[in-house]
Every structure is written in structure tokens, then in C-alpha cells.
N, C-alpha and C positions, 0 to 999 in steps of 0.2 A: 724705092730706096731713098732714104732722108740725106742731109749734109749738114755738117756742120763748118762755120767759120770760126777764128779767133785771133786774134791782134792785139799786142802789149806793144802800147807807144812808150817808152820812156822819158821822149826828150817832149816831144808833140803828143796830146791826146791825138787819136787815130778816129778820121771821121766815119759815123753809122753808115754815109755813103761807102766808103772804101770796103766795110762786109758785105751790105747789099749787092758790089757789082762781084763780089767772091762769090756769095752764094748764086747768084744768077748767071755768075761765068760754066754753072754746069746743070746747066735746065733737064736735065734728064732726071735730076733730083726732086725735081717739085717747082713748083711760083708761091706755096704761103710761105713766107719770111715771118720771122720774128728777130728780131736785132734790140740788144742791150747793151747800157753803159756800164762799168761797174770799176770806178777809177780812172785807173788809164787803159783798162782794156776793154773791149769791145768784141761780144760776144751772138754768135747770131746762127739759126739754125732755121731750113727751109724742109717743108715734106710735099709732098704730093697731095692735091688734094683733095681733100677726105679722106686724109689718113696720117696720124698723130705718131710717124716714129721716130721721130724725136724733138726734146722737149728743151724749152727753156724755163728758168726760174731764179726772177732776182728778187731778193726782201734781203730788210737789215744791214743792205754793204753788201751785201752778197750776191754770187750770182753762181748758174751752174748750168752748164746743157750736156746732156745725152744724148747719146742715139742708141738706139737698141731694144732689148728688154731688160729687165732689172728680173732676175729667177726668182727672187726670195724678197718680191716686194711686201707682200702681204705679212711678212716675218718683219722686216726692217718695221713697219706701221706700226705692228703689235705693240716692239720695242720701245719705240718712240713713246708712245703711247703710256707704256710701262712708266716710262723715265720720265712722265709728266710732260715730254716735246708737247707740242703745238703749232698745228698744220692745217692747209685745208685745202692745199692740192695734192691730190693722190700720185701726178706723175714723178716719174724715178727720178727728174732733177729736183723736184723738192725732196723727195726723201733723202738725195745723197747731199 
């Protein structure tokens, strides 16, 4: 089972340290970390490893993480696709 962290500093950006000791304050989740900036907040999600259930994804100013499955990824992509988007990670936080 994955975890996810997130942190909105308003006054102080909020340091990558402060997710990392989040996500590692509950090891039963996993040890791979991924930790992003995206403004003032700070976004970070950890799985077990060799095993991708949840995702981070930052491009353009943006950022996004999931956990879970996405049911109707392969519809979302079609879409996207339709609508001329442009992608080239297939996990559900790049599609959402």
C-alpha cells in the first residue's frame, strides 16, 4: 500500500525535507520516495518496492499525485489524444 504527502506553505515555502520525514514517518508504505516542488507546495508520494501504486507528475507549473487506479485510463488517453493533448507518461497523474 502507497502514501501520499502534501504541504501548502503560504508564508515560508515548506522544505522537500519536511515530505520526505512525512512519508517515511509510515514505513509500512514503502522506502521509494518521489518528492516535488510545484510553487509553494510540496508534493510527494512513496510505494513499496517494485510496485508503482502511486504516482507523481510534475510538467508546465504543474503537479499531481495519485494513489490508486484510474478505472477508465485507457478512455481518459483515447480522449486526450482526440483533443490533440500531449503526453508521454501513461500513469493516472499525468492523465488527471
Amino acid at each position: 500500500m502507497s502514501g501520499i504527502a502534501a504541504i501548502l506553505g503560504l508564508a515560508d515555502r515548506p522544505g522537500v525535507q519536511v515530505a520526505e520525514r512525512m512519508l517515511a514517518a509510515a514505513p509500512h508504505r514503502g522506502s521509494d520516495m518521489e518528492v516535488a516542488v510545484c510553487g509553494a507546495a510540496v508534493l510527494g508520494v512513496v510505494n513499496p518496492p517494485g510496485r508503482r501504486e502511486a504516482c507523481l507528475t510534475s510538467a508546465d507549473g504543474w503537479s499531481c499525485v495519485f494513489a490508486g487506479r484510474l478505472d477508465n485510463a485507457d478512455e481518459v488517453a483515447d480522449r486526450l489524444r482526440d483533443g490533440g493533448g500531449r503526453f508521454h507518461d501513461p500513469a493516472p497523474s499525468a492523465l488527471v
